[in-house]
PyMOL Python script that loads the backbone (N, CA, C, O; Angstrom):
from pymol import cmd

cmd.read_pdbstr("""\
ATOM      1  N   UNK A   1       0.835  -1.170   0.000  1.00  0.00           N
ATOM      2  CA  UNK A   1       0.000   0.000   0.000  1.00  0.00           C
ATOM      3  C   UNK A   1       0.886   1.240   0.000  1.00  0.00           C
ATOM      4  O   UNK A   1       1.843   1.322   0.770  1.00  0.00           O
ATOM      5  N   UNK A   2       0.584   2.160  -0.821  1.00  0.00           N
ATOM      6  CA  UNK A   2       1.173   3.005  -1.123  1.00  0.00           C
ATOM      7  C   UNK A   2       0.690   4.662  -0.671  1.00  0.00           C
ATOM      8  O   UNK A   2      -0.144   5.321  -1.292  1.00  0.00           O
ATOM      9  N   UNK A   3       1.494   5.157   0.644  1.00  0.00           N
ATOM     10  CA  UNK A   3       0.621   6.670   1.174  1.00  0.00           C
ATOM     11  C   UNK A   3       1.488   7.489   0.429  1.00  0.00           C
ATOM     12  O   UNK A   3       2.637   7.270   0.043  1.00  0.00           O
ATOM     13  N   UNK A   4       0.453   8.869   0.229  1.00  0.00           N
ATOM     14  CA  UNK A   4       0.713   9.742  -0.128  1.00  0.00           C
ATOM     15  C   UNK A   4       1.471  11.001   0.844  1.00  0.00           C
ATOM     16  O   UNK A   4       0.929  11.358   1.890  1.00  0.00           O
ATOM     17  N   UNK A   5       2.351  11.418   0.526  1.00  0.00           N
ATOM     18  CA  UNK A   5       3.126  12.629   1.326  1.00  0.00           C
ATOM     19  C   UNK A   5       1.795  13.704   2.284  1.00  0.00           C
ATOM     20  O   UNK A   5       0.786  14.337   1.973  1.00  0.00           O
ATOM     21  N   UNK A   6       2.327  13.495   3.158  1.00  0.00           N
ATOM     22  CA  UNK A   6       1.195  14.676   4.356  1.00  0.00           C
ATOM     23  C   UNK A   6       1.338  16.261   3.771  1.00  0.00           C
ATOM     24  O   UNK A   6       2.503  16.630   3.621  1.00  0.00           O
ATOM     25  N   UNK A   7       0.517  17.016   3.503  1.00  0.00           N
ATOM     26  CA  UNK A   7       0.877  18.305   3.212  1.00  0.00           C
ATOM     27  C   UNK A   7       2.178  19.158   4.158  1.00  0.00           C
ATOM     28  O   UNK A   7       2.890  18.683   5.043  1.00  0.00           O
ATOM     29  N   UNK A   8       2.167  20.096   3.781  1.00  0.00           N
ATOM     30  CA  UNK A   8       3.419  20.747   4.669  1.00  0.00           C
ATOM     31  C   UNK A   8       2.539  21.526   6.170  1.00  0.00           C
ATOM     32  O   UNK A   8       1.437  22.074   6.150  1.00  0.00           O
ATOM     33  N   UNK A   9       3.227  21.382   7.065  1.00  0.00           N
ATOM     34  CA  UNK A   9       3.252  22.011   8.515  1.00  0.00           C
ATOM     35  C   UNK A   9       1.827  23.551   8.264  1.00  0.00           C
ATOM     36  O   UNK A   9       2.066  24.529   7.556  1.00  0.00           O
ATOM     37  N   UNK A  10       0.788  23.399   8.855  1.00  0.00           N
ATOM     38  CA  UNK A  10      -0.164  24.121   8.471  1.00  0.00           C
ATOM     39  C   UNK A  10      -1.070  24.126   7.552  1.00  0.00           C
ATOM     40  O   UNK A  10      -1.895  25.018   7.357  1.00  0.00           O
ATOM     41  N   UNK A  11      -0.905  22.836   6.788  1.00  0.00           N
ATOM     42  CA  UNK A  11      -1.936  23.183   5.783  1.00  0.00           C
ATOM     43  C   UNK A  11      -2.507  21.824   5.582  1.00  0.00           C
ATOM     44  O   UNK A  11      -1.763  20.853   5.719  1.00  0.00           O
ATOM     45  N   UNK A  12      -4.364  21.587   5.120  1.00  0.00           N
ATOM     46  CA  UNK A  12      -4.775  20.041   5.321  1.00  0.00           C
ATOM     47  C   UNK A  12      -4.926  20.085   3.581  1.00  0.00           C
ATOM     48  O   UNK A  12      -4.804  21.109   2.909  1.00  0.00           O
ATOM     49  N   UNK A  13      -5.132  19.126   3.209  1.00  0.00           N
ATOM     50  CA  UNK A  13      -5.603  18.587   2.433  1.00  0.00           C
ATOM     51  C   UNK A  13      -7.311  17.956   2.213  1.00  0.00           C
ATOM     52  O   UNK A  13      -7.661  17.205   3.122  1.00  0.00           O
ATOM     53  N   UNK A  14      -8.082  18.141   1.394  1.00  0.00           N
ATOM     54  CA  UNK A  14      -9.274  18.309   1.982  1.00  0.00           C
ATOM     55  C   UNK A  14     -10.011  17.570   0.761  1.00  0.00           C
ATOM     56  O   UNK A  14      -9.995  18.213  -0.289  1.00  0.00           O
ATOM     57  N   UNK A  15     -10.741  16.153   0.725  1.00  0.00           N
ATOM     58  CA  UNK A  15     -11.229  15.776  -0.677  1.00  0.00           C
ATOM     59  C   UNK A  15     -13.015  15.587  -0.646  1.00  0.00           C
ATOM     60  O   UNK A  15     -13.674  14.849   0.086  1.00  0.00           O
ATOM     61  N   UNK A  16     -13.467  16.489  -1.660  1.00  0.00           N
ATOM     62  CA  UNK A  16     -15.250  16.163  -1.196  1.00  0.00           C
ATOM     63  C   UNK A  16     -15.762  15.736  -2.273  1.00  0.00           C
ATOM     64  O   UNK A  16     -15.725  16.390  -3.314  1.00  0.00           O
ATOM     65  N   UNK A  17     -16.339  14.516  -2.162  1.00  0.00           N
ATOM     66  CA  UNK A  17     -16.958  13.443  -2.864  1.00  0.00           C
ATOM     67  C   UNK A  17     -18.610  14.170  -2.929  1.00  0.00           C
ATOM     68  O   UNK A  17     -19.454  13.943  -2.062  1.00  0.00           O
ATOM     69  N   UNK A  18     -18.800  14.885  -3.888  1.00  0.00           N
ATOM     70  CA  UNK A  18     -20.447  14.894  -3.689  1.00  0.00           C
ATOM     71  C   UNK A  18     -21.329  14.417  -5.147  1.00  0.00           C
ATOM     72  O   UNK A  18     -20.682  14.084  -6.139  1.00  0.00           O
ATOM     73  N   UNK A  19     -22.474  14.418  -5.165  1.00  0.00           N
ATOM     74  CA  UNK A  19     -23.351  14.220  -6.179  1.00  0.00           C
ATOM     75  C   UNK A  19     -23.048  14.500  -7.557  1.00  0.00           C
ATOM     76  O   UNK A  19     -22.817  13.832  -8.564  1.00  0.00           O
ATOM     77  N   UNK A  20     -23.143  15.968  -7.194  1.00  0.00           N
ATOM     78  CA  UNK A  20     -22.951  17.420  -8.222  1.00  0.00           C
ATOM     79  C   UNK A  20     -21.871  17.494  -8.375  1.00  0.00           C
ATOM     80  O   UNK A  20     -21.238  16.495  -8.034  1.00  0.00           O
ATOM     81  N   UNK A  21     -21.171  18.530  -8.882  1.00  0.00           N
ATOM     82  CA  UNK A  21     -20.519  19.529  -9.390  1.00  0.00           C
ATOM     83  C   UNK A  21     -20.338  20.398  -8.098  1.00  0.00           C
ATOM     84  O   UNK A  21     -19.548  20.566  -7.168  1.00  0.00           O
ATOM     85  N   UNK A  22     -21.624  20.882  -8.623  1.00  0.00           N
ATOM     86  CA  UNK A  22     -22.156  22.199  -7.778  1.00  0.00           C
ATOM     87  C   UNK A  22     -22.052  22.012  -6.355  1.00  0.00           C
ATOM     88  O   UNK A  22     -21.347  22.680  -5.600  1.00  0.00           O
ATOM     89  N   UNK A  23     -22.799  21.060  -6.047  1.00  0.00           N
ATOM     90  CA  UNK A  23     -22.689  20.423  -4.504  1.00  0.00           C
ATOM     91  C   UNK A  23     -21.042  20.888  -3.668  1.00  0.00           C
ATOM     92  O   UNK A  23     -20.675  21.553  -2.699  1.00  0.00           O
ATOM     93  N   UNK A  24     -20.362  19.964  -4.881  1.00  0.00           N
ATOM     94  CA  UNK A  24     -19.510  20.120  -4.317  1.00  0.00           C
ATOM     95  C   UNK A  24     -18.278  21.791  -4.246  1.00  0.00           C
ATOM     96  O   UNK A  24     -17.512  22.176  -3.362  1.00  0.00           O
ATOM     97  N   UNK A  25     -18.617  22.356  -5.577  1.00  0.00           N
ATOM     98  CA  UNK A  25     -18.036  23.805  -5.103  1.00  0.00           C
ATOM     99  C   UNK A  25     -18.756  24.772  -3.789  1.00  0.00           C
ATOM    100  O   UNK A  25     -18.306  25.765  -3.216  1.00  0.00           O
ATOM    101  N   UNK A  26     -20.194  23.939  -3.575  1.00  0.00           N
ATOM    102  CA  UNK A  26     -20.822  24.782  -2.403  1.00  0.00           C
ATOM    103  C   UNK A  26     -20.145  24.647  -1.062  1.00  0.00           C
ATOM    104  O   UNK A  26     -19.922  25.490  -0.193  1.00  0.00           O
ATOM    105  N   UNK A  27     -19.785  22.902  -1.156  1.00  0.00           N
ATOM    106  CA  UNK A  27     -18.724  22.706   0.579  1.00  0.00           C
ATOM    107  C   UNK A  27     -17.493  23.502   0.446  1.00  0.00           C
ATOM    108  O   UNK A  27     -17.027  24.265   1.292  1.00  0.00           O
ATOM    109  N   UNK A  28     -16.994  23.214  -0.795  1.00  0.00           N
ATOM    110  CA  UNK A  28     -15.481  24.155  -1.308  1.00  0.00           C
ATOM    111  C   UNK A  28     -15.771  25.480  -1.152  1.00  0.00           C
ATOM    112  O   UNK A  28     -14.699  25.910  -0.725  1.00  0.00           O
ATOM    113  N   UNK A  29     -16.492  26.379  -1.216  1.00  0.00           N
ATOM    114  CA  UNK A  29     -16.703  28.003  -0.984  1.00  0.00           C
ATOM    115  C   UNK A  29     -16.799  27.909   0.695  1.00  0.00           C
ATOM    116  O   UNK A  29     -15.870  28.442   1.302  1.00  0.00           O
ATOM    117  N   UNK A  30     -17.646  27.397   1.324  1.00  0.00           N
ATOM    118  CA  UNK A  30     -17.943  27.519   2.978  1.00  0.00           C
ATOM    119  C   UNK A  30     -16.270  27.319   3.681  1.00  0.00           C
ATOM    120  O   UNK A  30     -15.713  27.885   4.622  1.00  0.00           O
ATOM    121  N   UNK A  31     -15.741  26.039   2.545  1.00  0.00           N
ATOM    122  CA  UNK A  31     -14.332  25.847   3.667  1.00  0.00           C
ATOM    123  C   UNK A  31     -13.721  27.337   3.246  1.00  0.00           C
ATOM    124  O   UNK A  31     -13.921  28.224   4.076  1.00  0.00           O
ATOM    125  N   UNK A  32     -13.144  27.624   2.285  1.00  0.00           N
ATOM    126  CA  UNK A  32     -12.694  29.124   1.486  1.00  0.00           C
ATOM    127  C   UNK A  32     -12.866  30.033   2.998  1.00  0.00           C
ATOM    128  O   UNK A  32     -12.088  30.164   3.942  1.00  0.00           O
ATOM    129  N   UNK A  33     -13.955  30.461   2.800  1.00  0.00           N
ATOM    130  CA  UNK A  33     -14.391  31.051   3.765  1.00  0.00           C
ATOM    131  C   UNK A  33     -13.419  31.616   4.920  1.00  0.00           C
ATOM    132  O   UNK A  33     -13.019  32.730   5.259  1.00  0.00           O
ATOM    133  N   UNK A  34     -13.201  29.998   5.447  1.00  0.00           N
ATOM    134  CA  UNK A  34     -12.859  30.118   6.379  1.00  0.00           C
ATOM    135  C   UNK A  34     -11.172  29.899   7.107  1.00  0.00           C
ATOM    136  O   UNK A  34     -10.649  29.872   8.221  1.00  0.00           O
ATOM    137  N   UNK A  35     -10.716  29.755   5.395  1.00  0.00           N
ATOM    138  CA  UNK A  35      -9.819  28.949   5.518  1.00  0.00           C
ATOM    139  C   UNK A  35      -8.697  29.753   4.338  1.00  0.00           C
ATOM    140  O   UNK A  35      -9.188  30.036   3.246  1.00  0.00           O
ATOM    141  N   UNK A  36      -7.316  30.078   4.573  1.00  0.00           N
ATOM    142  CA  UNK A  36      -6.719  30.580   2.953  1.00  0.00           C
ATOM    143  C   UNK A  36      -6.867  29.312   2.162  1.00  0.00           C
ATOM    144  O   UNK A  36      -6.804  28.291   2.847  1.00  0.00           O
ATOM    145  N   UNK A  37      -7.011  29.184   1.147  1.00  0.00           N
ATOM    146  CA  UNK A  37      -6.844  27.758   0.090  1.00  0.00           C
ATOM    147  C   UNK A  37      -6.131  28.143  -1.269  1.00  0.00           C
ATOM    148  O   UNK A  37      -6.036  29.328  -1.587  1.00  0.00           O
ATOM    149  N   UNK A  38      -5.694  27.255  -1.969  1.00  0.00           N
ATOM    150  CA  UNK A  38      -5.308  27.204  -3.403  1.00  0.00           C
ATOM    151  C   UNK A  38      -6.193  26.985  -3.960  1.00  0.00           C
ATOM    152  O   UNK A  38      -7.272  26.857  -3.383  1.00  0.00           O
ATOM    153  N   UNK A  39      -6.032  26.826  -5.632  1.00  0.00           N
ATOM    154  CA  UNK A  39      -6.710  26.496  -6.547  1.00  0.00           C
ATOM    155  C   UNK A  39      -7.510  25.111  -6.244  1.00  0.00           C
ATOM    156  O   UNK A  39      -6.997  24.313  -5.459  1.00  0.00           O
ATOM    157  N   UNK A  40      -8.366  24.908  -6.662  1.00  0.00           N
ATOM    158  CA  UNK A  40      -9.578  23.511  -6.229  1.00  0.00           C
ATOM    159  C   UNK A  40      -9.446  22.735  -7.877  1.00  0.00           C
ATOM    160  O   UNK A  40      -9.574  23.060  -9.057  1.00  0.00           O
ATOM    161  N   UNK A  41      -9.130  21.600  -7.109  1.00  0.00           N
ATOM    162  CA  UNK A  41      -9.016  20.428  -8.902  1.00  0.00           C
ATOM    163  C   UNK A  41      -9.979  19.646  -8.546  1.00  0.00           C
ATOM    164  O   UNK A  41      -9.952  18.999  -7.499  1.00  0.00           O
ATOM    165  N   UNK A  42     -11.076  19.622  -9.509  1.00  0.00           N
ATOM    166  CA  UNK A  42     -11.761  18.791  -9.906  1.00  0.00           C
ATOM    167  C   UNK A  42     -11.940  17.366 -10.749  1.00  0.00           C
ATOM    168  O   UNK A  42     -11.420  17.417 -11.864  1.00  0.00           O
ATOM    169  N   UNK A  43     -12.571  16.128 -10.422  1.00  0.00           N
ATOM    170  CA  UNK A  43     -12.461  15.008 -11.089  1.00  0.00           C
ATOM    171  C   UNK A  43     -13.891  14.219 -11.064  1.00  0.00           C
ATOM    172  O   UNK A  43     -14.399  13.843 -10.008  1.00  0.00           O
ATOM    173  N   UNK A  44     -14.369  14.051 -12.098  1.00  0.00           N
ATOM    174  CA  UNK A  44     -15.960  13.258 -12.563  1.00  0.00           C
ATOM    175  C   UNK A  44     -15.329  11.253 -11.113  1.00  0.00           C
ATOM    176  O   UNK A  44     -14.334  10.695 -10.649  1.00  0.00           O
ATOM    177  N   UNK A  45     -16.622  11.161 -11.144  1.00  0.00           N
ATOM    178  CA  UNK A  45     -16.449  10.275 -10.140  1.00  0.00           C
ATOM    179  C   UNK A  45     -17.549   9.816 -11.152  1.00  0.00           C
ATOM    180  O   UNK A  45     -18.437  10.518 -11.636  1.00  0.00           O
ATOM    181  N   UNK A  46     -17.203   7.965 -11.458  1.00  0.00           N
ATOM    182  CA  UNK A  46     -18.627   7.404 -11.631  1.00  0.00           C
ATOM    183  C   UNK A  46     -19.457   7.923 -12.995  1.00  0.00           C
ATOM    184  O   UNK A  46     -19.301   8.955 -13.648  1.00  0.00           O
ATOM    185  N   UNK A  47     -20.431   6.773 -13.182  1.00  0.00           N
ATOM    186  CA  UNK A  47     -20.905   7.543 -14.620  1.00  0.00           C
ATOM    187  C   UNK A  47     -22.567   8.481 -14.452  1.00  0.00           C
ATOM    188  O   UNK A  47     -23.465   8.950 -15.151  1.00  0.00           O
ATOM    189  N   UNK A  48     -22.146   8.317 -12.978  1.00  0.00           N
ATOM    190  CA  UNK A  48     -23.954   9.177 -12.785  1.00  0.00           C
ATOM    191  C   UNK A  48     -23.564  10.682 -12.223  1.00  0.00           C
ATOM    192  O   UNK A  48     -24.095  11.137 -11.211  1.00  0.00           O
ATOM    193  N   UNK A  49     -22.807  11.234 -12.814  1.00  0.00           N
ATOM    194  CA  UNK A  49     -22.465  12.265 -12.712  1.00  0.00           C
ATOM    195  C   UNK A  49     -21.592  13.361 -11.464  1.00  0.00           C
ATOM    196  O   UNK A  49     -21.310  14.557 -11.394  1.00  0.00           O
ATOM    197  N   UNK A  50     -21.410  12.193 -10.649  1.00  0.00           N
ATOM    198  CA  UNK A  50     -20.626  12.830  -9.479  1.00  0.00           C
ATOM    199  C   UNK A  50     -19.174  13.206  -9.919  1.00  0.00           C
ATOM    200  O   UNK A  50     -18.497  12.791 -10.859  1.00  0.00           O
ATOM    201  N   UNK A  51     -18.791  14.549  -8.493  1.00  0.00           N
ATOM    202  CA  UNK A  51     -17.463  14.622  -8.584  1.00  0.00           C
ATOM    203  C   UNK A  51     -16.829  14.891  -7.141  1.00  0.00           C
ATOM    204  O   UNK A  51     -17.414  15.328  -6.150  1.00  0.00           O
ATOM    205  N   UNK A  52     -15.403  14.500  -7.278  1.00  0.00           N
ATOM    206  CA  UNK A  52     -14.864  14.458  -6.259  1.00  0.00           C
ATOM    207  C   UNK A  52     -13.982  16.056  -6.220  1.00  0.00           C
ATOM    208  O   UNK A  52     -14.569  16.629  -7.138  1.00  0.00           O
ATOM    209  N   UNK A  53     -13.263  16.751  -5.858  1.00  0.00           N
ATOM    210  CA  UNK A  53     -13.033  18.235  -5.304  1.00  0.00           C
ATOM    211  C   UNK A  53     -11.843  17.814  -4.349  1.00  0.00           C
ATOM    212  O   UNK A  53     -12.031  17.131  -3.343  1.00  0.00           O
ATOM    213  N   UNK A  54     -10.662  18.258  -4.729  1.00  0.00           N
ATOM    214  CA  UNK A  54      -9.704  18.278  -3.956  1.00  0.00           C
ATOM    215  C   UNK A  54      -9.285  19.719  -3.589  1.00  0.00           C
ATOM    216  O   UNK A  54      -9.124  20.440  -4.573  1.00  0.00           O
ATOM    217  N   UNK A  55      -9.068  20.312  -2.354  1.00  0.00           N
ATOM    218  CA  UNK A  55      -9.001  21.755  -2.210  1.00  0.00           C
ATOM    219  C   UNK A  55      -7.812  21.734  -1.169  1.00  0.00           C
ATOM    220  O   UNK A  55      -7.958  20.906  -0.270  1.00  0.00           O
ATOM    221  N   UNK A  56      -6.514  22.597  -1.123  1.00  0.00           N
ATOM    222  CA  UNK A  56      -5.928  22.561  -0.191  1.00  0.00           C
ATOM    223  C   UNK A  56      -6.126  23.813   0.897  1.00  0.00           C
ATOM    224  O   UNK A  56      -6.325  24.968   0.521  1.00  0.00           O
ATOM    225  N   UNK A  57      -6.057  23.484   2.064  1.00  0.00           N
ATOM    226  CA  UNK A  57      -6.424  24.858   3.185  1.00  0.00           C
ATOM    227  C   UNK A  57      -4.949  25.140   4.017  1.00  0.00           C
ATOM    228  O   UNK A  57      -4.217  24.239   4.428  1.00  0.00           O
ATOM    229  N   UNK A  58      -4.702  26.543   4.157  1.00  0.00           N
ATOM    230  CA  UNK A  58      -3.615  26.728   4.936  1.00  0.00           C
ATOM    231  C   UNK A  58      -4.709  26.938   6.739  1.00  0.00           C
ATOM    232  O   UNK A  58      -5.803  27.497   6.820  1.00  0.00           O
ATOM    233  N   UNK A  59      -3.960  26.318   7.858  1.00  0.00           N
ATOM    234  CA  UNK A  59      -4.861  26.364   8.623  1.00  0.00           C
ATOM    235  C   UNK A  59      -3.863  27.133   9.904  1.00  0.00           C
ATOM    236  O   UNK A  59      -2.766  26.713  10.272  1.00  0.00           O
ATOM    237  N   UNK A  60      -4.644  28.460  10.486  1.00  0.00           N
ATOM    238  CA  UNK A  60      -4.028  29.268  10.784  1.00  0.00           C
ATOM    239  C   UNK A  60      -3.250  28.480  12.072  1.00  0.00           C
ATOM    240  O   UNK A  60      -3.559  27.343  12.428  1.00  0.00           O
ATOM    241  N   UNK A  61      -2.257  29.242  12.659  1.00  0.00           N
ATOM    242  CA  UNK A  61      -1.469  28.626  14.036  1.00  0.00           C
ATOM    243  C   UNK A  61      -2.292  29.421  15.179  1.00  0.00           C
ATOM    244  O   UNK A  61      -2.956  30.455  15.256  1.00  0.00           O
ATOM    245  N   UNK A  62      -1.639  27.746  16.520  1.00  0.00           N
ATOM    246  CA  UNK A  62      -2.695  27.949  16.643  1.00  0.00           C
ATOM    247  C   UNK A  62      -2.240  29.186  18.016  1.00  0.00           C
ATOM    248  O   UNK A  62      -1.094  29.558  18.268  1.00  0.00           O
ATOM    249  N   UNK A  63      -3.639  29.667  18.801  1.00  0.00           N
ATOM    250  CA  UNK A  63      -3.091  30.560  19.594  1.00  0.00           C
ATOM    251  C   UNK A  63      -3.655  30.269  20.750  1.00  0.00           C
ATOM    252  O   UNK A  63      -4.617  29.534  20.975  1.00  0.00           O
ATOM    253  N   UNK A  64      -2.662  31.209  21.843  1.00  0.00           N
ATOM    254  CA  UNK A  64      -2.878  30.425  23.314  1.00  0.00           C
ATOM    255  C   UNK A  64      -3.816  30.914  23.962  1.00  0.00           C
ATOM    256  O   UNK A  64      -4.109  30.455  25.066  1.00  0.00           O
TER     257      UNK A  64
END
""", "prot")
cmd.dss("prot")
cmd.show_as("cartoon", "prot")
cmd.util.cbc("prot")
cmd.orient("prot")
């Protein structure tokens, strides 16, 4: 089994499997929000029209 590298110190990696398209840029805007992020890559899941949404978030440090 083969893992993939952990993002760097502060930042998650974030993948949303939804129905839609749309669905899924709607969870991707709320994280945005709240979160700095990069560019969002998209990929068709399945032949009934789903997609999966990979988005990366920088996640602030934390405070005392």
């Amino acid at each position: 089994m083969t893992h993939e590298p952990f993002p760097s110190e502060g930042h998650a990696e974030v993948r949303i499997v939804a129905a839609t398209p749309e669905v899924a840029r709607r969870v991707a805007e709320v994280l945005r929000r709240c979160f700095a992020s990069t560019e969002q890559r998209s990929y068709p899941v399945g032949r009934a029209g789903g997609t999966r949404l990979h988005i990366n978030l920088g996640t602030p440090p934390d405070t005392p």
